[in-house]
C-alpha positions as CSV (number, residue, x, y, z in Angstrom):
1,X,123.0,44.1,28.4
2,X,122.2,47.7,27.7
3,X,123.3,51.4,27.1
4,X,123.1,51.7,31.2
5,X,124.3,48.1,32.5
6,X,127.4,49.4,33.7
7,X,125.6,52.3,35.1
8,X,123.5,49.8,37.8
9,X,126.4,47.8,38.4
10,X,128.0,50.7,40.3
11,X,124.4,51.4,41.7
12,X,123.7,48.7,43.1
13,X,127.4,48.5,44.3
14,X,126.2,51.5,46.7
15,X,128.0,54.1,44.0
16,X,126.7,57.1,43.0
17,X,127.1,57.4,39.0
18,X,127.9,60.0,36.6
19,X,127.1,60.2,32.9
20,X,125.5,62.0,29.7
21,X,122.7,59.8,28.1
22,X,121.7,60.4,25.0
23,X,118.4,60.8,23.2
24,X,115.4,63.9,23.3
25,X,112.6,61.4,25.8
26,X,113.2,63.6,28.5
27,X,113.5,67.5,26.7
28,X,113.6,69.6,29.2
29,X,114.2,68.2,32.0
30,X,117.9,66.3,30.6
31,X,118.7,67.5,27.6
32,X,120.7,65.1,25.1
33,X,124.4,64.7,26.6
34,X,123.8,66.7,29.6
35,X,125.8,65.3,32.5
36,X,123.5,63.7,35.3
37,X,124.4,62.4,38.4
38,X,122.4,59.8,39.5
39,X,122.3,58.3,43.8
40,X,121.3,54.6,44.2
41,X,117.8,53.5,45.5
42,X,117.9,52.1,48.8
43,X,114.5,52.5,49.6
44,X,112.2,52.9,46.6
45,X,109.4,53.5,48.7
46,X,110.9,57.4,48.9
47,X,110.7,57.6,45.3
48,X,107.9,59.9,44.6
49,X,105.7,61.0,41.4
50,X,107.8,63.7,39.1
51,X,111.0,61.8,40.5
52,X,113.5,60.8,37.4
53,X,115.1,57.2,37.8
54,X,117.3,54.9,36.5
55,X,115.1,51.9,35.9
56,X,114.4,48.8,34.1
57,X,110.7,48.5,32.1
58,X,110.4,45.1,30.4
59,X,113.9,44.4,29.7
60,X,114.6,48.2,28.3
61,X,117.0,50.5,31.1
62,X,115.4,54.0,31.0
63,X,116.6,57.7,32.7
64,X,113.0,58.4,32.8
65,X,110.1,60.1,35.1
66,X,107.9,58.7,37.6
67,X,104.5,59.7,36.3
68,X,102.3,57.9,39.3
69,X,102.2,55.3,42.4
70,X,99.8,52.4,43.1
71,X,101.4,50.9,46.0
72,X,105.1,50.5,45.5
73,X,104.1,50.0,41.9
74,X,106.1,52.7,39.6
75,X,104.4,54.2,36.5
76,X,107.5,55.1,34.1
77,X,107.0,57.7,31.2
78,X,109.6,59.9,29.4
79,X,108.8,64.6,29.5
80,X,107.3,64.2,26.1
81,X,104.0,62.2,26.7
82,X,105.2,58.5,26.2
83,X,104.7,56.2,28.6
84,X,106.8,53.3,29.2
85,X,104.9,50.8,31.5
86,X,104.5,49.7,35.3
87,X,107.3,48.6,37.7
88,X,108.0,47.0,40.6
89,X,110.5,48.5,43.7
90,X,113.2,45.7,42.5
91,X,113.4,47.6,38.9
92,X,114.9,50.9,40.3
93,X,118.1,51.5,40.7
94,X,118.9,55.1,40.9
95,X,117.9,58.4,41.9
96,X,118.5,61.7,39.2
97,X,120.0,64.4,41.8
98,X,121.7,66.7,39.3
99,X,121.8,68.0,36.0
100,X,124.5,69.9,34.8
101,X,125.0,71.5,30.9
């Protein structure tokens, strides 16, 4: 279990989710305890690069951006140059559609 289990429960239930994550990863773009609203995936194939998800990289649950495609292959990185790793369609779980203060 981590910080966002609860989160993709209700994601993958068909619920769109709100909450404030915590953490500077994504500066400028969500901003530590900011509140986000965040849609489930139905179709990952619509995610696109620059696109911020709720995912899953090797066991770790990340609010973090899409950085490239190969395939329906997701490269996952956080808005401060790190990068995270490689996923499949199956690890994404929600869609960032809002940002609010």
């Amino acid at each position: 279990m981590g910080w966002a289990t609860g989160h993709i429960a209700r994601l993958k239930a068909g619920e769109t989710v709100q909450f404030r994550p915590r953490g500077h990863s994504m500066k400028g773009r969500v901003d530590d305890k900011a509140l986000v609203t965040v849609e489930p995936v139905t179709d990952a194939s619509a995610i696109e690069v620059g696109d911020v998800v709720l995912c899953n990289v090797r066991g770790n649950q990340y609010l973090h951006l899409v950085e490239a495609r190969n395939g329906d292959r997701l490269l996952i990185g956080n808005n401060i140059g790190g990068t995270n790793g490689w996923i499949g369609p199956n690890q994404v779980f929600g869609k960032l559609v809002r940002v609010e203060a």
